[in-house]
C-alpha positions in Angstrom: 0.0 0.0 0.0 1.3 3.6 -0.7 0.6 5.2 2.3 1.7 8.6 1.0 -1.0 8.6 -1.2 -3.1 7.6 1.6 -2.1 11.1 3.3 -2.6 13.3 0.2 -6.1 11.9 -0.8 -6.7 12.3 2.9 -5.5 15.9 3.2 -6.9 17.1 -0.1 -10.2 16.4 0.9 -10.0 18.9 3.9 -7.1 21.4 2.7 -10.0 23.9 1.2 -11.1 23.6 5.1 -7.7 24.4 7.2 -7.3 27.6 4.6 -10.7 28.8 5.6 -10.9 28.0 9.1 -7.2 29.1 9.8 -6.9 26.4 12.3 -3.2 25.5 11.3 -1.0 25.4 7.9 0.1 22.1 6.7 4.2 21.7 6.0 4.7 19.6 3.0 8.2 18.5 3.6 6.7 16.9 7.1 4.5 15.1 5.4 6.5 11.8 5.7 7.0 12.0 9.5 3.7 12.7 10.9 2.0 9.3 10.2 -1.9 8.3 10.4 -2.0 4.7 11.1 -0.7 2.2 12.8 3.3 1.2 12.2 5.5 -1.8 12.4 7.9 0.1 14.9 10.5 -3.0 15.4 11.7 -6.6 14.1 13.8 -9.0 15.9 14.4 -12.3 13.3 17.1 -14.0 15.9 19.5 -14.2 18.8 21.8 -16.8 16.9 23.1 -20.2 17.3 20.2 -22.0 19.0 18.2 -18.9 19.4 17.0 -18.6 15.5 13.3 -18.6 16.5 14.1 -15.9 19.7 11.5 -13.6 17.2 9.2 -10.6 17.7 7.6 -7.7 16.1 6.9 -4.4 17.6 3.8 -2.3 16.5 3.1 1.4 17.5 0.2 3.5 17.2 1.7 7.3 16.5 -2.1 8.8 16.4 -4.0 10.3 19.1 -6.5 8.4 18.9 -6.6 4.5 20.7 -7.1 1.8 18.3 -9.1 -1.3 18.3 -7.0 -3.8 16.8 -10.0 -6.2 15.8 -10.2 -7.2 12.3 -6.2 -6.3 11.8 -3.5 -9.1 11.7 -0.1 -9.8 11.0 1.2 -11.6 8.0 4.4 -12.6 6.6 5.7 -13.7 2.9 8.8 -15.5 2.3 11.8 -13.9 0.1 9.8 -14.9 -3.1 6.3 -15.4 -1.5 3.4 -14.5 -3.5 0.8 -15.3 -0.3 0.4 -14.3 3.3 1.1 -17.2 6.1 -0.6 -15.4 9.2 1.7 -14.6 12.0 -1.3 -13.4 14.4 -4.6 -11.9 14.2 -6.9 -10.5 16.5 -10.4 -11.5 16.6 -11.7 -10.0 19.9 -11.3 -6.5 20.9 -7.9 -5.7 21.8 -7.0 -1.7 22.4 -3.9 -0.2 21.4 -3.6 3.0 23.2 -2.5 6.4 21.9 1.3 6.4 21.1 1.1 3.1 22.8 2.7 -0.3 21.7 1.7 -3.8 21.4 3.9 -6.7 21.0 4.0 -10.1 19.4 7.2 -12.8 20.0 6.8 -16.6 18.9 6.3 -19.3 21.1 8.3 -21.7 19.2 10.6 -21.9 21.9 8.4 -21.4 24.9 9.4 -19.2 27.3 11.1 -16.5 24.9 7.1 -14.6 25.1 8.1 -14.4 28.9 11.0 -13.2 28.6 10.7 -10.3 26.5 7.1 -9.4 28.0 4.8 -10.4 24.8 1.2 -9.3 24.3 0.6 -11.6 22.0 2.7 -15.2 20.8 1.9 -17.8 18.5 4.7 -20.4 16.6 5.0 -18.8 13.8 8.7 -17.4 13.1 10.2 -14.4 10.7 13.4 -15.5 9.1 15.8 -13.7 7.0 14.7 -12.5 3.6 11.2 -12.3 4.4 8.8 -9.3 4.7 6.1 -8.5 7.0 3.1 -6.4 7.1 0.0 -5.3 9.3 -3.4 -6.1 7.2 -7.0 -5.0 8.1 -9.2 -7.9 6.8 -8.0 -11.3 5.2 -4.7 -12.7 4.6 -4.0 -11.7 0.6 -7.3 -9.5 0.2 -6.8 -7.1 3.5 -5.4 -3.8 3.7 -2.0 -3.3 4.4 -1.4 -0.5 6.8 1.9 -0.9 7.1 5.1 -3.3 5.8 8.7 -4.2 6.3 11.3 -5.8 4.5 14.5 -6.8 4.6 17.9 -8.8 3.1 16.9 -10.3 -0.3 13.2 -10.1 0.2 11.2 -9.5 -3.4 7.2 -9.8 -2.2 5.2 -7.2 -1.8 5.9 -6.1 1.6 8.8 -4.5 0.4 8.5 -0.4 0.4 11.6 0.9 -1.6 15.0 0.7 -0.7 14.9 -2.0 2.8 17.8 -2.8 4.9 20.0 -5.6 5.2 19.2 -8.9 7.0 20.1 -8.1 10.4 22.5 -10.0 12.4 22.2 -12.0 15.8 22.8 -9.0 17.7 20.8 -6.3 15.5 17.1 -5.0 15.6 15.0 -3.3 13.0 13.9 -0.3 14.8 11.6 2.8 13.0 13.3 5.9 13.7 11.2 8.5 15.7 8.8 10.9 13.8 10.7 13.7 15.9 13.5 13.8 18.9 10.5 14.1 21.5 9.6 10.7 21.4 7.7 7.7 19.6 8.3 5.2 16.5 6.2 6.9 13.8 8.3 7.9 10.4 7.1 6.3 7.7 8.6 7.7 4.2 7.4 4.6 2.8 11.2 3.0 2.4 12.1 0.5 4.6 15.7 2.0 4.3 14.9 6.0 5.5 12.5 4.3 8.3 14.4 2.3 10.0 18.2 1.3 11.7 20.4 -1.3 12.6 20.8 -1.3 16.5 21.3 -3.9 18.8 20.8 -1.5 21.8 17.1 -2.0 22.0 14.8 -3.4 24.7 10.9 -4.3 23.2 8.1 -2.5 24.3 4.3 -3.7 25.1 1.1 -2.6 25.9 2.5 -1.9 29.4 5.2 0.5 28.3 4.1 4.1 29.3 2.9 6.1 25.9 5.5 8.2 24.3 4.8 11.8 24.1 2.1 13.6 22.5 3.2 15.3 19.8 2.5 18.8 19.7 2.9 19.3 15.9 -0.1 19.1 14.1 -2.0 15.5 12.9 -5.0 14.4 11.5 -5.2 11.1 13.0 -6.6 8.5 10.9 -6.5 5.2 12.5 -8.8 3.1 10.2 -8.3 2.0 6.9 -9.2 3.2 3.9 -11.5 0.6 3.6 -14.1 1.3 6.6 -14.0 5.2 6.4 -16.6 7.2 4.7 -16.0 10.9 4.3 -15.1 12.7 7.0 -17.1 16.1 8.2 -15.6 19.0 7.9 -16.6 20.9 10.9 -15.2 17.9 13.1 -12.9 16.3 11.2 -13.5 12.9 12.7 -13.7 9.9 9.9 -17.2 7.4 10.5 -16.7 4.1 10.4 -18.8 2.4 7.5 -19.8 -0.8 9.2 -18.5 -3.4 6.3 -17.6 -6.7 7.7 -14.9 -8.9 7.1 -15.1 -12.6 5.7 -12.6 -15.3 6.9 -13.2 -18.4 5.0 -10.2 -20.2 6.2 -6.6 -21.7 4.7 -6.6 -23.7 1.2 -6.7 -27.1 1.9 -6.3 -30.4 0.1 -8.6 -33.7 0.1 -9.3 -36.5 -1.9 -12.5 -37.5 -4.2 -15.6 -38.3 -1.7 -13.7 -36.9 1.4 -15.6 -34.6 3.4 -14.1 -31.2 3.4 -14.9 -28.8 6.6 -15.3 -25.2 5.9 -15.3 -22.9 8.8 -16.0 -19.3 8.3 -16.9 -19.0 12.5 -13.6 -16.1 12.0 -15.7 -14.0 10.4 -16.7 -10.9 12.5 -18.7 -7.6 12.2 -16.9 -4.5 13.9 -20.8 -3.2 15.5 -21.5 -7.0 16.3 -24.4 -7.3 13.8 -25.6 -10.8 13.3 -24.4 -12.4 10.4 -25.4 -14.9 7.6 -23.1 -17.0 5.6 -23.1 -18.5 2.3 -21.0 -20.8 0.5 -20.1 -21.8 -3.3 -17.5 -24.6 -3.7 -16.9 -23.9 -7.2 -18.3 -27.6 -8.5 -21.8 -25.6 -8.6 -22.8 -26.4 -5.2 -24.2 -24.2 -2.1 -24.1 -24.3 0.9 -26.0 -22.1 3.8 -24.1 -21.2 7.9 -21.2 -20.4 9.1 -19.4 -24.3 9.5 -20.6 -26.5 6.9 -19.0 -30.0 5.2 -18.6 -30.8 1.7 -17.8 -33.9 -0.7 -15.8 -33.4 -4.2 -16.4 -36.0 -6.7 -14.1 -35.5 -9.2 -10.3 -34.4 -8.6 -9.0 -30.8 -9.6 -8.6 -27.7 -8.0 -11.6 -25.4 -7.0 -11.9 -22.3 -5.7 -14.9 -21.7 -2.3 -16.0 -18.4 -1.6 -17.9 -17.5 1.6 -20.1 -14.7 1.7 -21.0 -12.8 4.6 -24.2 -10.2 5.1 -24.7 -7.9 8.0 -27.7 -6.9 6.7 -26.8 -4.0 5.2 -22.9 -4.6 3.4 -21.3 -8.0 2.2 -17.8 -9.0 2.2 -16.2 -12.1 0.7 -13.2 -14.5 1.0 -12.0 -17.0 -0.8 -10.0 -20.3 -0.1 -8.2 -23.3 -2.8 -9.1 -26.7 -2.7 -6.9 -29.2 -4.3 -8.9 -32.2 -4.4 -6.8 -35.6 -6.0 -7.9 -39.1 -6.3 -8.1 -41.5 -3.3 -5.2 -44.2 -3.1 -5.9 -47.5 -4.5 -5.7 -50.8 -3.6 -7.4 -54.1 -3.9 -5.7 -55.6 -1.0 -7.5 -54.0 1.6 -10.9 -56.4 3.0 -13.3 -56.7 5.4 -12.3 -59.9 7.5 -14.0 -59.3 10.4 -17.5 -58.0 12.0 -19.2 -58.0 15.0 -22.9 -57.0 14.7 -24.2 -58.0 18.8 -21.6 -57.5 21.1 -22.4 -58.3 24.6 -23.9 -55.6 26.4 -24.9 -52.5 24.7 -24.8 -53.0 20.6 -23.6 -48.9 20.5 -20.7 -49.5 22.7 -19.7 -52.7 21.3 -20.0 -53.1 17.9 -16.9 -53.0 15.1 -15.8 -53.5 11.7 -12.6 -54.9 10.9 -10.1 -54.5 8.1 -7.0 -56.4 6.9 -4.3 -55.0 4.5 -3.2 -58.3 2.7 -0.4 -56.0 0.9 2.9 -55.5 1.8 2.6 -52.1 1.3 0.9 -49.2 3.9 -1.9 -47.8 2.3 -3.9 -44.8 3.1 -7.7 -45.1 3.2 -8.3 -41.2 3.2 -11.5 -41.1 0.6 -12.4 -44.4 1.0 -16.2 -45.6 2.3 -17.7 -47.9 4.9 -21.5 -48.3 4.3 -23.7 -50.5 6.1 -27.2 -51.8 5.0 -29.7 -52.9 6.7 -33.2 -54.0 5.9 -34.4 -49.9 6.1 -31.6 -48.7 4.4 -28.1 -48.1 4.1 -25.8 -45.9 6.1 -21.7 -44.5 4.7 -18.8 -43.9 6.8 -16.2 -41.8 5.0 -12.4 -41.8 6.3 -11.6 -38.4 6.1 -7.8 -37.1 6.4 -4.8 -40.0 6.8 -6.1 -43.3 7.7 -3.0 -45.7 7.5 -3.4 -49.1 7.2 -0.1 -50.9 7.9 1.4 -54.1 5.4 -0.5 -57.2 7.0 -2.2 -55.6 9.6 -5.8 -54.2 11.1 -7.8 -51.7 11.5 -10.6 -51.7 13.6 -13.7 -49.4 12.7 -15.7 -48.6 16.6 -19.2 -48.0 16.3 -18.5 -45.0 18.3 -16.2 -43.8 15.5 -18.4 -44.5 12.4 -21.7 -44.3 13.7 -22.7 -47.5 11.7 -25.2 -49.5 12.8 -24.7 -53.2 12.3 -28.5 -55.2 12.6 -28.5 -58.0 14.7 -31.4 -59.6 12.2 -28.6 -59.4 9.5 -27.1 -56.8 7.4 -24.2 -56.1 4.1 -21.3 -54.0 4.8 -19.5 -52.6 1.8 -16.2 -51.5 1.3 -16.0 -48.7 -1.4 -13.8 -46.8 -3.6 -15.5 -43.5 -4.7 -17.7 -42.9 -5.7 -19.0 -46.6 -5.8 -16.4 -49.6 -6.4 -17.1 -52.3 -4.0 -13.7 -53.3 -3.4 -15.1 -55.9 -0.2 -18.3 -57.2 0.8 -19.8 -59.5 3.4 -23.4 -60.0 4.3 -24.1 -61.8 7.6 -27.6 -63.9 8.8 -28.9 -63.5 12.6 -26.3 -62.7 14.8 -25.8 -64.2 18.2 -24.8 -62.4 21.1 -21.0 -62.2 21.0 -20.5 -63.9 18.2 -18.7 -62.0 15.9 -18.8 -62.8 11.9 -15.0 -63.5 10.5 -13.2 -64.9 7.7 -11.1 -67.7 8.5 -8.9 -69.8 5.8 -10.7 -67.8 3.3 -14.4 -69.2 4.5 -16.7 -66.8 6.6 -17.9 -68.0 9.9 -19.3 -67.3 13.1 -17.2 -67.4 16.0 -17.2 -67.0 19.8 -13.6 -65.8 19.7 -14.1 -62.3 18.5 -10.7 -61.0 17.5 -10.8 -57.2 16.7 -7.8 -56.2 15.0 -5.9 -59.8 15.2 -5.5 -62.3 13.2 -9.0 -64.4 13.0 -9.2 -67.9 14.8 -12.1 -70.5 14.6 -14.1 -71.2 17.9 -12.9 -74.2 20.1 -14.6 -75.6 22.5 -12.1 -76.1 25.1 -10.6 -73.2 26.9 -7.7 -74.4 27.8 -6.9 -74.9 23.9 -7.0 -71.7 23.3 -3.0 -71.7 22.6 -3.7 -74.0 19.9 -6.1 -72.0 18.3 -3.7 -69.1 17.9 -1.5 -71.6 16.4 -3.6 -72.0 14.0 -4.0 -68.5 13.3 -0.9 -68.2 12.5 -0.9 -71.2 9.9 -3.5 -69.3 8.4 -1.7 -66.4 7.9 1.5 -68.4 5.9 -1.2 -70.3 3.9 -1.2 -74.0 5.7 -3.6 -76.5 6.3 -5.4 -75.9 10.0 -4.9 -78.1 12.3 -6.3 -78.1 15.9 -6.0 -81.0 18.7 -9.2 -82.0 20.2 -9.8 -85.1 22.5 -13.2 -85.9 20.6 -14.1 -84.2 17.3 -17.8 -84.1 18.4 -16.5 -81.6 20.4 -15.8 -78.8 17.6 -18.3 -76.5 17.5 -19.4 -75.9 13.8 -20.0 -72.2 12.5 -23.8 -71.5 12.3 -23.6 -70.3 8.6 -20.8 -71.2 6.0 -18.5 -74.5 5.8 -15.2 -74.5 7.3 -13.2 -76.3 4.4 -9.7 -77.9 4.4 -9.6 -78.6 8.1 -7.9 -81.8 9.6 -8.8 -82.9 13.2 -6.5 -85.2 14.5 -7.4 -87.0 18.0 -5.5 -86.9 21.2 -3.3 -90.2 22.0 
């Protein structure tokens, strides 16, 4: 932003005015000292070896008038960046007084805040080569009120000539608008504003105010944005009550995978209510300020939310990079457990197996249970790892599926709709839990959730056996369990065990 021209469109509005009313004349070589907004007033990037993230910015306000730092923020770009990340930004109402300070350090390392007496701290961290700026309303879109760069830094933050990367023992500090005190010249180059000095202790909102200035300013705390004309007779500026729309960081998903969109950061500066809309740029809608939504085929989209207070809108926009779910045709459902003992809701699972030797990631993918009413879908959203020749175990709790006792299907899918595994299960007993063993589904009494499956013995005290034969299962054998009388096996209610060998006890 040019704050210069800022000034002049500012001042040419009520020059006609100070001729008339004699109230003071305005010196045009001052005009780069006396400044009408906030200012980034000093920039600490490190205290060396081990110290690197030891980082904090200094903000003054050289008006006299207190400011409101709600809706403003910080942001940073990289040497080359061509996008804010945000540093900190301040939701709530947080005053700045009158040639009064605030300060921000990162909590990276976490007791450097403390130690330098931080308003504010969050882990983000400046570095060398970057810029920084002071933005009313959304990363990208806002305002800037003010910037800073330095070293090799080519982003936008950059106001003419800046200064060198400073070292472990230097500061950015602005120099004073005059010798009577405060950090308010702003010439609009980094270079003229500020010096090197690593004599410099950080100042917060506790600081006493620097001196009022008794030179004449027209202090303009808000941005360009929110003022309407001011009057004349009072040259005060009116704030015109425009809100500002936060729709949140680009994000990334995968085809079918439910996408959160939170625009809950969204605020009105007179507290209006607010209503929220949403287009995700595939030619669907949605309405509120948190609401979900599925892609269905990969690319990259662009969702705007759209805020009214009843009488002004603002918007804000956010990427989604939406790419197609992993595959794999290894991954089945081997184990399910439709009426646990006790309560079905707090009991009952699905199982998977990754027959693979590869990890794969399930993010997309689909559970969906059916029932005799109608069907019900789990998606996995974000990472779901499934390690080489192992489980996973899908709660109840988790998926909200509900598995009928009376029987049911449960689907595995790819999405939209490849049925990559599928079981369907009769009557279930009580704790009997539906599995496949030695490639036959069974019931068994031996529930194993996220094991390797084992058929139902009779015999307690065989149960070592049993897990014997799990694993011969696994390498592909023959089972083979040891039973005093073969009468004694008990037979799975649905299904046919096949290539079992009982051999008797001597």
């Amino acid at each position: 932003m040019n704050n210069n021209a800022k000034t002049k469109s500012f001042f040419s509005f009520l020059m006609p005015v100070f001729i008339l009313t004699g109230f003071f004349v305005w010196d045009s070589a001052a005009k780069a000292e006396w400044v009408n907004h906030l200012v980034i007033s000093a920039v600490q990037i490190t205290e060396g070896a081990g110290k690197t993230n030891h980082d904090f910015i200094e903000i003054y306000n050289p008006t006299n008038i207190a400011v409101n730092l709600k809706g403003y923020r910080l942001v940073k770009r990289t040497k080359t960046g061509t996008s804010d990340s945000s540093v900190k930004s301040w939701t709530e109402d947080t005053i700045i007084k009158a040639h009064g300070w605030r300060l921000w350090a990162s909590s990276e390392e976490g007791s450097f805040p403390t130690s330098v007496g931080a308003d504010d701290f969050t882990t983000q961290v400046i570095s060398a080569d970057n810029g920084i700026a002071i933005r009313f309303g959304a990363v990208d879109t806002g305002e800037v009120i003010d910037s800073v760069a330095w070293g090799a830094a080519e982003n936008i933050f950059k106001e003419g000539q800046i200064p060198t990367n400073p070292t472990a023992s230097e500061k950015l500090i602005r120099k004073p608008a005059t010798s009577e005190g405060g950090n308010g010249e702003d010439a609009n180059n980094n270079l003229i504003d500020f010096i090197v000095s690593s004599n410099f202790t950080p100042r917060n909102s506790a600081t006493a105010v620097a001196p009022v200035l008794e030179n004449p300013q027209i202090s303009d705390p808000v941005p360009d944005s929110a003022l309407s004309p001011a009057t004349p007779s009072t040259f005060v500026g009116t704030i015109k009550n425009v809100p500002t729309a936060e729709a949140g960081a680009d994000k990334a998903a995968v085809v079918g995978e439910l996408v959160e969109f939170d625009g809950s950061d969204s605020f009105d500066l007179a507290g209006k209510e607010l209503t929220y809309g949403w287009t995700f740029g595939d030619g669907a809608t949605a309405r509120g300020a948190a609401v979900s939504h599925a892609y269905q085929l990969a690319g990259q989209y662009s969702a705007t939310l759209k805020i009214d207070n009843g009488g002004s809108v603002a918007e804000d926009s956010l990427t989604i990079k939406i790419s197609e779910p992993e595959f794999s045709d290894k991954i089945i459902i081997s184990e399910v457990l439709p009426n646990p003992a006790g309560a079905d809701k707090d009991g009952e699972w699905i199982e998977l197996a990754n027959l693979s030797g590869k990890k794969i990631n399930l993010r997309g993918w689909i559970l969906e249970a059916k029932t005799k009413t109608g069907a019900k879908r789990y998606i996995f959203s974000g990472d779901n790892f499934i390690e080489p020749n192992r489980h996973l175990l899908v709660k109840r709790s988790q998926s909200n599926l509900v598995l009928a006792n009376t029987g049911g299907e449960v689907n595995l899918l790819l999405p939209p709709d490849k049925n990559l595994s599928k079981v369907s299960y009769g009557e279930a007993k009580e704790g009997k839990s539906y599995a496949l063993i030695n490639n036959n589904w069974q019931w068994t009494g031996i529930p194993t959730p996220g094991k390797e499956n084992i058929p139902e013995v009779a015999d307690p005290l065989r149960l070592s056996e049993a897990s014997k034969t799990a694993k011969s299962a696994a390498e592909g054998k023959n089972i083979v369990a040891a039973a005093t009388d073969s009468s004694n096996i008990i037979l799975p209610e649905s299904g046919t065990i096949a290539d079992e060998e009982f051999s008797s006890a001597p």
